[in-house]
C-alpha positions in Angstrom: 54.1 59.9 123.3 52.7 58.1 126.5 52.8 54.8 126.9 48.9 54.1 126.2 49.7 54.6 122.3 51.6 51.3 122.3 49.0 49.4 124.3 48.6 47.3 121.0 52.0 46.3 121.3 52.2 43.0 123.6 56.2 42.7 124.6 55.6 39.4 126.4 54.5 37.6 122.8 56.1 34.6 121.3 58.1 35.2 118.2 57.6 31.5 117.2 54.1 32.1 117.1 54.3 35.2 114.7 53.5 34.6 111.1 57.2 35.5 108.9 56.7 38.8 106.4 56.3 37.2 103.0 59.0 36.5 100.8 57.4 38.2 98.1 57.6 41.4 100.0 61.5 40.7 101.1 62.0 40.4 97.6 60.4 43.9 96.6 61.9 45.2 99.9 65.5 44.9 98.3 64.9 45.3 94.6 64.1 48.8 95.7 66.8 49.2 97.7 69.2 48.0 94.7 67.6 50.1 92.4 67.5 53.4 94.3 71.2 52.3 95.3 72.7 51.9 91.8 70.2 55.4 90.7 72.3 57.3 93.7 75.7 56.3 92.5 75.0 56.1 88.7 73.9 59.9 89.5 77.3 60.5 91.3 79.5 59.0 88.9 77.8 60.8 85.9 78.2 64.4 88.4 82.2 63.7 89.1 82.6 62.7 85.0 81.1 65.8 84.2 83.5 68.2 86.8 86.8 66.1 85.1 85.6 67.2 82.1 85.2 70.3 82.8 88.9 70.6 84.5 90.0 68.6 81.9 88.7 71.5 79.5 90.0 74.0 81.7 93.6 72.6 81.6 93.5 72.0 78.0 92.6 76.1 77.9 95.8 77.0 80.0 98.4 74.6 78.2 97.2 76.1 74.8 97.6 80.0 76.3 101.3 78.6 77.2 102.0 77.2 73.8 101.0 80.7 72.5 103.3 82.3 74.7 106.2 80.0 74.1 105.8 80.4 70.8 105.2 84.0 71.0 108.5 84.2 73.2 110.7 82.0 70.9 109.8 84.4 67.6 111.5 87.1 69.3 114.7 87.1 67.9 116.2 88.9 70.4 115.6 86.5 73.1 117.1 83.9 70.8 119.9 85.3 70.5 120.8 86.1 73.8 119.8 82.3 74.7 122.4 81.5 72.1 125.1 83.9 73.4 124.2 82.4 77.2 124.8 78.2 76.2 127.8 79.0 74.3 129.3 80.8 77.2 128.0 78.6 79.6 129.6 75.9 77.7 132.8 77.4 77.5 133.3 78.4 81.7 131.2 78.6 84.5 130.2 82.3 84.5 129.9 83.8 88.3 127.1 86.2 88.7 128.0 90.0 89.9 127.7 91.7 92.9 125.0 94.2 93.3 125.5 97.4 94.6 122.8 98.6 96.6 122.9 101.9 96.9 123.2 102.5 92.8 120.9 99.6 92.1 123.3 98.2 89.5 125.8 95.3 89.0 129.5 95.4 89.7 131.6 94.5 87.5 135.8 94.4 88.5 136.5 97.0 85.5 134.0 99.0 84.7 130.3 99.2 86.0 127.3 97.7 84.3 123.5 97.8 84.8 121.8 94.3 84.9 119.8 95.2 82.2 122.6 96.3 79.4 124.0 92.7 80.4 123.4 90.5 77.4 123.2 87.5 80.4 120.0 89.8 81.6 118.7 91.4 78.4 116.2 88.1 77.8 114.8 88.5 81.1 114.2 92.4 80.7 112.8 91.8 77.2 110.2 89.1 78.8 109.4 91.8 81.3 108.6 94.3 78.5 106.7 91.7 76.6 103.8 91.7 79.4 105.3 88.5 81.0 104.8 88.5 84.6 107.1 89.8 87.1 106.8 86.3 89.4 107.1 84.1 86.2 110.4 86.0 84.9 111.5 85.6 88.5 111.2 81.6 88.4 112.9 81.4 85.1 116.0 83.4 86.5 116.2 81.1 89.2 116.0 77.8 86.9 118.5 79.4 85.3 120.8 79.7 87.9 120.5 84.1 87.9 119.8 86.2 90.9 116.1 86.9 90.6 116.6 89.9 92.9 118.4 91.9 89.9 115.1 92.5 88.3 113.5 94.7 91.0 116.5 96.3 91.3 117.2 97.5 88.2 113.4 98.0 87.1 113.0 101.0 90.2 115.8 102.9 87.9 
């Protein structure tokens, strides 16, 4: 652009003597700016309540799977009653958790040895194992529990 195609443009004019835009076309000026405004954001909010929805569906999908597998996991009788067995010892004295011997990949016991996994304190985690639970997730409930998580790996290269 050169300076010729403003040569219309007179920058030494008086404001004062310039005639106002209409108020007519002010007031069209920012009814369309209101109304494109509140389109956009009407637009936005109905795009971000219909992403929650779909988490919100999503989540509803997961909490249902893990109300299967709860209940799934609580009609194993098995796993009930080694629960059972584990408050009512628990109840009665603090029980310590044994050693693990590395090289045989089992626990030690001061009598006699024992693998983790004939121990009715770790039979519920095996049976989870077996069950198609995850390795991570049996891990996690071990440690809630106050059991050594590492026992599993141990005992599952046997």
């Amino acid at each position: 652009m050169e300076v010729s195609d403003f040569a219309t443009i007179d920058l030494n004019c008086d404001y004062e003597k310039i005639s106002p835009i209409l108020q007519k076309r002010i007031v069209v000026f920012v009814n369309h700016f209101l109304s494109s405004t509140v389109s956009f954001l009407n637009t936005f909010a109905q795009s971000c309540e219909s992403r929650l929805m779909e988490f919100e569906y999503k989540i509803q999908k997961i909490e249902a799977s893990l109300l299967i597998l709860e209940s799934q996991l609580s009609s194993i009788s098995v796993l009930n009653k080694v629960a059972d067995n584990e408050t009512k010892a628990s109840e009665v004295e603090l029980l310590e958790l044994p050693e693990v011997s590395e090289e045989k990949n089992e626990t030690v016991d001061n009598s006699n040895h024992v693998k983790a996994a004939d121990d009715p304190r770790y039979q519920k985690f095996f049976k989870m194992l077996q069950f198609g639970v995850p390795l991570q997730a049996v891990k996690n409930k071990m440690a809630v529990e106050g059991f050594d998580p590492d026992l599993l790996e141990t005992n599952q290269r046997t």
